[in-house]
TIVO-2410 file (N, C-alpha, C; in nm, 3 decimals):
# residues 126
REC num residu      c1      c2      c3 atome chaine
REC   1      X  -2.082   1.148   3.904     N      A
REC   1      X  -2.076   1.033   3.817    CA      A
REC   1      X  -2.208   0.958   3.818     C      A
REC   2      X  -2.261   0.956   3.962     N      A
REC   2      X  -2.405   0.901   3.975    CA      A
REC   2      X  -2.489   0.962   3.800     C      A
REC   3      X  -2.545   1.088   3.806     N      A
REC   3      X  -2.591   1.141   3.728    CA      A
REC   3      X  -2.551   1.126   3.580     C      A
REC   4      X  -2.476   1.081   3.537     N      A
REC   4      X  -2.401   1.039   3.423    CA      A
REC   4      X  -2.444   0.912   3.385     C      A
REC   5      X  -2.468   0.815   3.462     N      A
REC   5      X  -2.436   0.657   3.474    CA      A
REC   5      X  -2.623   0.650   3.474     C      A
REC   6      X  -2.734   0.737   3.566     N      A
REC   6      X  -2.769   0.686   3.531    CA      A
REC   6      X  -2.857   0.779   3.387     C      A
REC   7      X  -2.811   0.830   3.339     N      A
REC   7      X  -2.879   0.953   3.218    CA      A
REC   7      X  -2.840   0.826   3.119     C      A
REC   8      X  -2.733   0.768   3.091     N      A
REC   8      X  -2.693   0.678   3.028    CA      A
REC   8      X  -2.764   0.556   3.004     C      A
REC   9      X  -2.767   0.516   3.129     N      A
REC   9      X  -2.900   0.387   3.171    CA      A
REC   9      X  -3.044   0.416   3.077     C      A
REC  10      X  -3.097   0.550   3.110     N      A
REC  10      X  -3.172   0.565   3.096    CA      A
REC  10      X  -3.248   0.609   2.906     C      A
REC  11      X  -3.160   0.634   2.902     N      A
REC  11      X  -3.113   0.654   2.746    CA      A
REC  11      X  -3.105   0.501   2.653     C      A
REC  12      X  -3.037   0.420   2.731     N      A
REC  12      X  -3.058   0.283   2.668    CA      A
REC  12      X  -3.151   0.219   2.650     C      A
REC  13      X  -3.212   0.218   2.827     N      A
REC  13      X  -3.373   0.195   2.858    CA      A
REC  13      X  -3.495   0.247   2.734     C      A
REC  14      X  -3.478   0.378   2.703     N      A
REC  14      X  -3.579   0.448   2.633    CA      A
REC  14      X  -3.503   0.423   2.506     C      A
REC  15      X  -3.407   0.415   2.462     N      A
REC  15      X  -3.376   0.387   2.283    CA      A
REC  15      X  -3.367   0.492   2.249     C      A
REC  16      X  -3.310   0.598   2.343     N      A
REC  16      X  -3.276   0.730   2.266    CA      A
REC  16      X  -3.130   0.726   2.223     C      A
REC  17      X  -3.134   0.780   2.092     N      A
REC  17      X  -3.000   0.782   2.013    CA      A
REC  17      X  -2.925   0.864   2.061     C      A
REC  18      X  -2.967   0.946   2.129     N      A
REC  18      X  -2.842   1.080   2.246    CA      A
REC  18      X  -2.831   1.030   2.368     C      A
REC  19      X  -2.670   1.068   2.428     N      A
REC  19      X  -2.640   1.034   2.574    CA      A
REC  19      X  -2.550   1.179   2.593     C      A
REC  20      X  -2.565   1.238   2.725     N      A
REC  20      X  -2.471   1.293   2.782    CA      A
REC  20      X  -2.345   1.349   2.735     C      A
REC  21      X  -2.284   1.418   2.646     N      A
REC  21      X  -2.153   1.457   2.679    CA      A
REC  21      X  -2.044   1.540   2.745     C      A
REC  22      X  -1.948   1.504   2.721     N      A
REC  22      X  -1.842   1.511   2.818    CA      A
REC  22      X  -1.911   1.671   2.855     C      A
REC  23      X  -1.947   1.758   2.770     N      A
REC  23      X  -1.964   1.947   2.810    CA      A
REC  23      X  -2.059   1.937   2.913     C      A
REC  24      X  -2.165   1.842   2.890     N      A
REC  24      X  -2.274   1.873   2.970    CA      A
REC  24      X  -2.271   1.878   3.139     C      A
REC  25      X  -2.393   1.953   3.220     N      A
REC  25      X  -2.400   2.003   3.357    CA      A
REC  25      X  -2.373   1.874   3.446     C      A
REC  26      X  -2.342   1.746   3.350     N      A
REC  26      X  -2.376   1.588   3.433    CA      A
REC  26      X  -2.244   1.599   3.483     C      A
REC  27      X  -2.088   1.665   3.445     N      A
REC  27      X  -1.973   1.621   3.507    CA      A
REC  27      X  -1.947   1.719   3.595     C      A
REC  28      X  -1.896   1.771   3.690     N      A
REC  28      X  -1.859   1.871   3.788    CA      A
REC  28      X  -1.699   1.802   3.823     C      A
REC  29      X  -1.630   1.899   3.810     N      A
REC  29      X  -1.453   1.829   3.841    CA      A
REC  29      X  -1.473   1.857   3.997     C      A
REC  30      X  -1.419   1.756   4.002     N      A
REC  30      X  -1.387   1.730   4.184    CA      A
REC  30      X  -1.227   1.835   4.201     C      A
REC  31      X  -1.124   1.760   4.153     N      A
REC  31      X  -0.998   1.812   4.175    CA      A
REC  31      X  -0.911   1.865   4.086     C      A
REC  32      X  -0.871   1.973   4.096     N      A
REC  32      X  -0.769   2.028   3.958    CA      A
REC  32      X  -0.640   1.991   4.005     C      A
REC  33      X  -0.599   1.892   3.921     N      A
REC  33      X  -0.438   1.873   3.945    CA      A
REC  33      X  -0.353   1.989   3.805     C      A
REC  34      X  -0.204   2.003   3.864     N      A
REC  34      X  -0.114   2.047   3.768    CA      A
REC  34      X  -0.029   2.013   3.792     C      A
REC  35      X   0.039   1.927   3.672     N      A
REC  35      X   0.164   1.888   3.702    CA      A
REC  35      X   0.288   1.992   3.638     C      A
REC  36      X   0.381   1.996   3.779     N      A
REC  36      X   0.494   2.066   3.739    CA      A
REC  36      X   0.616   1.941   3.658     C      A
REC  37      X   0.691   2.055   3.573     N      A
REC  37      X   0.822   1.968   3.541    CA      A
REC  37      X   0.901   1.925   3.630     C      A
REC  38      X   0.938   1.797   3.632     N      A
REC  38      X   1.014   1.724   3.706    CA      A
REC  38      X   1.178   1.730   3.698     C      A
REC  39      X   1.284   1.786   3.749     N      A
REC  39      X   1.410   1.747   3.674    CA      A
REC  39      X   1.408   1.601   3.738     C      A
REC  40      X   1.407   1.573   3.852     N      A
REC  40      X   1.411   1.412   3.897    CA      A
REC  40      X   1.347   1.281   3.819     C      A
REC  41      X   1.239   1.365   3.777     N      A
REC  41      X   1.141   1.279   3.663    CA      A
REC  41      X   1.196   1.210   3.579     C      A
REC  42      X   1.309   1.363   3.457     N      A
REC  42      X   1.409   1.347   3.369    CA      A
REC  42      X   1.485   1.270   3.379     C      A
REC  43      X   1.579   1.276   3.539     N      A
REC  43      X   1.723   1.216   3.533    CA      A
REC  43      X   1.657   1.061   3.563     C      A
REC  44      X   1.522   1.011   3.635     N      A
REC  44      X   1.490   0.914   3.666    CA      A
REC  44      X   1.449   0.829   3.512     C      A
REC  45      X   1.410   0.885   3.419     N      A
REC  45      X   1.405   0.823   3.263    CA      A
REC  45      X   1.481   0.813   3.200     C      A
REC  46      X   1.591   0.859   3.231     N      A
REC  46      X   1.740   0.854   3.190    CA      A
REC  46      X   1.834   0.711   3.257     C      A
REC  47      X   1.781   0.750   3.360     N      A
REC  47      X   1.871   0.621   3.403    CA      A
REC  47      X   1.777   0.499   3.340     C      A
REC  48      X   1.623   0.526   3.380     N      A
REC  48      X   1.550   0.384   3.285    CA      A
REC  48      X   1.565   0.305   3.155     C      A
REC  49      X   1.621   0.472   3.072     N      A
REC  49      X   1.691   0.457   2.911    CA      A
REC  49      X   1.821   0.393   2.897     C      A
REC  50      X   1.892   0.438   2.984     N      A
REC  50      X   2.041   0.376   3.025    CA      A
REC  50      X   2.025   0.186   3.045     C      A
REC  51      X   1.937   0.162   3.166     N      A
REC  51      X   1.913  -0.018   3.202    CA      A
REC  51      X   1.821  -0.071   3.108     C      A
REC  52      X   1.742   0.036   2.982     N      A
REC  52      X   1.683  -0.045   2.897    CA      A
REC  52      X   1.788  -0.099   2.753     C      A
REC  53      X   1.876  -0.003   2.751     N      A
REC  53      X   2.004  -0.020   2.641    CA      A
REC  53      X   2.068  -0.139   2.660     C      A
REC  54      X   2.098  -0.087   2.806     N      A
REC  54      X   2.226  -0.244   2.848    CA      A
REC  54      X   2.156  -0.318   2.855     C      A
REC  55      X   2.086  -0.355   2.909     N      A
REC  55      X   1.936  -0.487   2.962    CA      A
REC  55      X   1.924  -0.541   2.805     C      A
REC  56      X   1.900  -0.488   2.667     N      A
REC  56      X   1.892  -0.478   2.547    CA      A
REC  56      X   2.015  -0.546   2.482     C      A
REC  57      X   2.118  -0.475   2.497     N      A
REC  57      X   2.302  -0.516   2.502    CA      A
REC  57      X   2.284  -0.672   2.557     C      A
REC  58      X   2.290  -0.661   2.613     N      A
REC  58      X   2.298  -0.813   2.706    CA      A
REC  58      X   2.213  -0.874   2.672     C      A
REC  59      X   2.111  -0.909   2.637     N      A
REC  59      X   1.978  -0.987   2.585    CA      A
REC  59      X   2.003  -1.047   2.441     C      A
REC  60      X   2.065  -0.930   2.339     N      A
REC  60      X   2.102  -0.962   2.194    CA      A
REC  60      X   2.200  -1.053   2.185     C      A
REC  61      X   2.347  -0.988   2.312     N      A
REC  61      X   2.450  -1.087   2.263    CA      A
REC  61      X   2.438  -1.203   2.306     C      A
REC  62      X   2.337  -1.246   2.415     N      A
REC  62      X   2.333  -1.363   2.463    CA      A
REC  62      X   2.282  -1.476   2.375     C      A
REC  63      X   2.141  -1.413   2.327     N      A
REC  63      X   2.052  -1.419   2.225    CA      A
REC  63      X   2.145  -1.480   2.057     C      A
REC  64      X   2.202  -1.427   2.031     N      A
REC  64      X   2.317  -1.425   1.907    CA      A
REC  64      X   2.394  -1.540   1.951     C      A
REC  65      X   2.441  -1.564   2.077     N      A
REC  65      X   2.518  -1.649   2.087    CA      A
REC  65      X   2.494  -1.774   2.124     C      A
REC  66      X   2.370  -1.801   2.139     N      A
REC  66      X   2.267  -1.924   2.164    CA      A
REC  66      X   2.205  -1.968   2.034     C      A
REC  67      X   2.177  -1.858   1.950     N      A
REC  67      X   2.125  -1.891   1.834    CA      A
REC  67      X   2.229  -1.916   1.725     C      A
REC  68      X   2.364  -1.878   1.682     N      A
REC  68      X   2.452  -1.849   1.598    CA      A
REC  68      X   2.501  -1.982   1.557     C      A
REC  69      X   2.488  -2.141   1.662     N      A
REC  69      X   2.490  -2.221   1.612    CA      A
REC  69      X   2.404  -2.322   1.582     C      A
REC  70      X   2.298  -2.234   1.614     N      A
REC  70      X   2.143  -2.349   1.548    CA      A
REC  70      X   2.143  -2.301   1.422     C      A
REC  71      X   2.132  -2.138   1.388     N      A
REC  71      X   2.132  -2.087   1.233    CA      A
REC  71      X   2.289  -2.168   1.173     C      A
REC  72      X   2.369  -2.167   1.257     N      A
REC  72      X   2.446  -2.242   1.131    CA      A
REC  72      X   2.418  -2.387   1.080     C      A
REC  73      X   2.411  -2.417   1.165     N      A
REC  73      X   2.395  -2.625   1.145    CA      A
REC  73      X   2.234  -2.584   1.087     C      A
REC  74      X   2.103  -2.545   1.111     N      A
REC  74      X   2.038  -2.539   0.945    CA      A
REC  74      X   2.066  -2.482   0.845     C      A
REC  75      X   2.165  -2.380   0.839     N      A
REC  75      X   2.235  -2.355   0.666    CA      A
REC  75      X   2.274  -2.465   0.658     C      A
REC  76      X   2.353  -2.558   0.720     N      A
REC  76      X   2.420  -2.649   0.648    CA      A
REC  76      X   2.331  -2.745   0.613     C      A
REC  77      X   2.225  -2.793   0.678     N      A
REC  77      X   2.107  -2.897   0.669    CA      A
REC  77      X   2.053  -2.818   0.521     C      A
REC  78      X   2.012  -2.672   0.505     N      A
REC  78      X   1.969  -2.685   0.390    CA      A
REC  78      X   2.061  -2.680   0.264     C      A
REC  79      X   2.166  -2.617   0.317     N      A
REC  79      X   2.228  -2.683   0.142    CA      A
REC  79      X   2.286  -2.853   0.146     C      A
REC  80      X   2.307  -2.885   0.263     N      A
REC  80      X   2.293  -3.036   0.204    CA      A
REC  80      X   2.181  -3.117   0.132     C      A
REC  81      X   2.040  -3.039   0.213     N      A
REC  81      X   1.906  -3.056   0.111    CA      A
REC  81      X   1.901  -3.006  -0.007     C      A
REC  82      X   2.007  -2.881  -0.063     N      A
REC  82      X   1.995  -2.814  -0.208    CA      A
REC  82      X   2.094  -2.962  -0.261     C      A
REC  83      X   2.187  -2.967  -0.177     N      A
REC  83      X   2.269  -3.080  -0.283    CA      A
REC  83      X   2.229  -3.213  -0.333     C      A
REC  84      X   2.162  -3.257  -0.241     N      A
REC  84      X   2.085  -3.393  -0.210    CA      A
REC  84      X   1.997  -3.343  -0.384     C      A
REC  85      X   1.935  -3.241  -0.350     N      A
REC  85      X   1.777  -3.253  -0.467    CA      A
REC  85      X   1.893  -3.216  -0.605     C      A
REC  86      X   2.001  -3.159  -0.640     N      A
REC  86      X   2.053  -3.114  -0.711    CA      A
REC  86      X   2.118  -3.274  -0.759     C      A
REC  87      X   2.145  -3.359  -0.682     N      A
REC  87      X   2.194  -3.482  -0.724    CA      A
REC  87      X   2.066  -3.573  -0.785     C      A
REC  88      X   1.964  -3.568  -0.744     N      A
REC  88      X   1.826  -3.655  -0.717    CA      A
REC  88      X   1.866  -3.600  -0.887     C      A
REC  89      X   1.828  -3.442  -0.932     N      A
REC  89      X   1.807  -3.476  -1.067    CA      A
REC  89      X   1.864  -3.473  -1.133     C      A
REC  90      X   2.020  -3.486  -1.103     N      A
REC  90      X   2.092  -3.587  -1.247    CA      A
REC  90      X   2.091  -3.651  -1.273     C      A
REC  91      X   2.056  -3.799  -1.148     N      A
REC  91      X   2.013  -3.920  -1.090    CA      A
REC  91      X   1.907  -3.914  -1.211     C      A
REC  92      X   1.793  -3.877  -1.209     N      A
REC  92      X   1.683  -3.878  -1.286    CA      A
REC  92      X   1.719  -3.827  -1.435     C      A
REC  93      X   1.817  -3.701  -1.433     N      A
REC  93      X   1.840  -3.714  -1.642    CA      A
REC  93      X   1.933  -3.841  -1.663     C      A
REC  94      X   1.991  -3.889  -1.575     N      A
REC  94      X   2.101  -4.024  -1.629    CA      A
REC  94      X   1.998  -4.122  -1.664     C      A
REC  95      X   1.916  -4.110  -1.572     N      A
REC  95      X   1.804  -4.244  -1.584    CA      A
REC  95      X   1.735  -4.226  -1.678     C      A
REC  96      X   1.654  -4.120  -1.680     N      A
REC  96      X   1.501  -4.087  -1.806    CA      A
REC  96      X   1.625  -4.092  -1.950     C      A
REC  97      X   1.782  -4.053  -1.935     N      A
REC  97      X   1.850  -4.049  -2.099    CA      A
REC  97      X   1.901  -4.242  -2.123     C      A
REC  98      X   1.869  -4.322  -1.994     N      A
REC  98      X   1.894  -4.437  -2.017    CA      A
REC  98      X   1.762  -4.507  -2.058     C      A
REC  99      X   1.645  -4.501  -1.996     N      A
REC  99      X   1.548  -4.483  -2.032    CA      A
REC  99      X   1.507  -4.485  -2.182     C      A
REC 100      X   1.549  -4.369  -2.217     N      A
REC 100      X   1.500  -4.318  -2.382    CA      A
REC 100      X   1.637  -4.450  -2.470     C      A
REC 101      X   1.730  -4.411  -2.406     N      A
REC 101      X   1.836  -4.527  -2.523    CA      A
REC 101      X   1.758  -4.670  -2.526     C      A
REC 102      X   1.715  -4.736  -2.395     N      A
REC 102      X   1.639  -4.881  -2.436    CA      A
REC 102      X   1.527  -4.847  -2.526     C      A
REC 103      X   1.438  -4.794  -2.486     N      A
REC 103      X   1.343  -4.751  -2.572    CA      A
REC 103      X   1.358  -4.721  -2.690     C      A
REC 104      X   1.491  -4.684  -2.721     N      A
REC 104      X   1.494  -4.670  -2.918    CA      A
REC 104      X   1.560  -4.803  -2.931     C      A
REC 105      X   1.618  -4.872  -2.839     N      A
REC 105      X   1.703  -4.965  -2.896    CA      A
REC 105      X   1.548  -5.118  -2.917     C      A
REC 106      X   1.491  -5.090  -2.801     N      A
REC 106      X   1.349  -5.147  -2.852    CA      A
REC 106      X   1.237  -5.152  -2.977     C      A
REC 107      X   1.270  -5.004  -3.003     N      A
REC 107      X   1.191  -4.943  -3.098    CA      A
REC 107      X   1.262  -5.038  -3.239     C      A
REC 108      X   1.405  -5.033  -3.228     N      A
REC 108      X   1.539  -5.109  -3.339    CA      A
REC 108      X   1.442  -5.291  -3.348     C      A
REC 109      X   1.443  -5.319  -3.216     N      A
REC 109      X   1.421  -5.455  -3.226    CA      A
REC 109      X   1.273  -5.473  -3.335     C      A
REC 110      X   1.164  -5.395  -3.283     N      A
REC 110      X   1.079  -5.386  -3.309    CA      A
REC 110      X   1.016  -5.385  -3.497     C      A
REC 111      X   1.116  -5.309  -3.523     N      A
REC 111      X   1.120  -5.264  -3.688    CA      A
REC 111      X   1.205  -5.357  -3.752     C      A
REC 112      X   1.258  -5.435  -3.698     N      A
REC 112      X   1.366  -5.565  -3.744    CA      A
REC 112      X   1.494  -5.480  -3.771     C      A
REC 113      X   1.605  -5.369  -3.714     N      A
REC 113      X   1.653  -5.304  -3.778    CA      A
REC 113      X   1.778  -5.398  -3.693     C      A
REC 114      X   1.758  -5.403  -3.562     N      A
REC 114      X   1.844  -5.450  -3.460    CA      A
REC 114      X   1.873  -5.590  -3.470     C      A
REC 115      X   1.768  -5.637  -3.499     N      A
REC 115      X   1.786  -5.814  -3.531    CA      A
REC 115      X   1.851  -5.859  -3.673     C      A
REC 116      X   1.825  -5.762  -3.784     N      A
REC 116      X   1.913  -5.788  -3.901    CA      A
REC 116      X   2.063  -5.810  -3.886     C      A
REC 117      X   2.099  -5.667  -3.788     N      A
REC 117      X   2.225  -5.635  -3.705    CA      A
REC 117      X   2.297  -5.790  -3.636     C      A
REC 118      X   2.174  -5.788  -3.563     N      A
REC 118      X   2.226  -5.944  -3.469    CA      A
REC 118      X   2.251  -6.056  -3.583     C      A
REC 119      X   2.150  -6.083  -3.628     N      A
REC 119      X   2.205  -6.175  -3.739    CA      A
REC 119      X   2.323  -6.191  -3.833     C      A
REC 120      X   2.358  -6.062  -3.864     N      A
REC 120      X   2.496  -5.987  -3.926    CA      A
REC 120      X   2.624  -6.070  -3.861     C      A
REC 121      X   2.560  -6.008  -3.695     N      A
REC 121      X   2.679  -6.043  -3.578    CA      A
REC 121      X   2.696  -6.183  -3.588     C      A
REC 122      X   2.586  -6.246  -3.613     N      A
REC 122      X   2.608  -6.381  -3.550    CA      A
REC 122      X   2.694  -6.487  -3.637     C      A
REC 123      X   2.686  -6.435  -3.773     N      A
REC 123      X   2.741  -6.511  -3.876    CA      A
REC 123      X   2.890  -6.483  -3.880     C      A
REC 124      X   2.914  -6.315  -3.854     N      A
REC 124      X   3.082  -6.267  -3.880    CA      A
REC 124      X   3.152  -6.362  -3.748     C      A
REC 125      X   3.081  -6.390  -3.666     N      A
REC 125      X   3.143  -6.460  -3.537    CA      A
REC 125      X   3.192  -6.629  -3.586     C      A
REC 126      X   3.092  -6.685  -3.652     N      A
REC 126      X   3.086  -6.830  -3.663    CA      A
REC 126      X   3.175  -6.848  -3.783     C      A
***
């Protein structure tokens, strides 16, 4: 590894665009491992698969059952907010269509159409 580390160094040092690879005479394997198949390996990832399911099982329903009444009480917060804004604008066509009636009935005063009217009224009364 010495020889690797410093061919590398040295390569940086000088600004050469090539370093070492993995083929080259710089690595020499120390140890050949081989791994055999394990059945213990198997049955030992099996049981890990088994306590990751349940561990999983148990986490969701707990999970579900801690959460199941926060998600409900904000459904209900937001459709009381859909109802609230769903009222706001009838609130607002009752108003803007009360709105528009003074405004013509202004518009009446304005053109003398409403005050002829009143005058009408005032005489059939007396």
């Amino acid at each position: 590894m010495d020889k690797i580390d410093t061919a590398i160094g040295d390569a940086i040092k000088n600004g050469k665009d090539s370093i070492p690879h993995a083929n080259s005479d710089y690595f020499i394997p120390t140890v050949n491992i081989e791994c055999k198949p394990s059945k213990y390996l198997k049955s030992g990832m099996a049981v890990r698969r088994r306590q990751l399911e349940q561990n999983f099982k148990i986490f969701a329903s707990r999970t579900t059952a801690d959460l199941d009444p926060t998600l409900f009480h904000l459904q209900l917060v937001a459709r009381n907010a859909v109802d609230l804004l769903y009222e706001a604008k009838n609130a607002i066509k009752i108003i803007h269509s009360g709105v528009n009636q003074f405004h013509l009935f202004l518009l009446k005063i304005k053109f003398g159409k409403a005050c002829s009217m009143r005058t009408h009224a005032t005489f059939d009364t007396s």
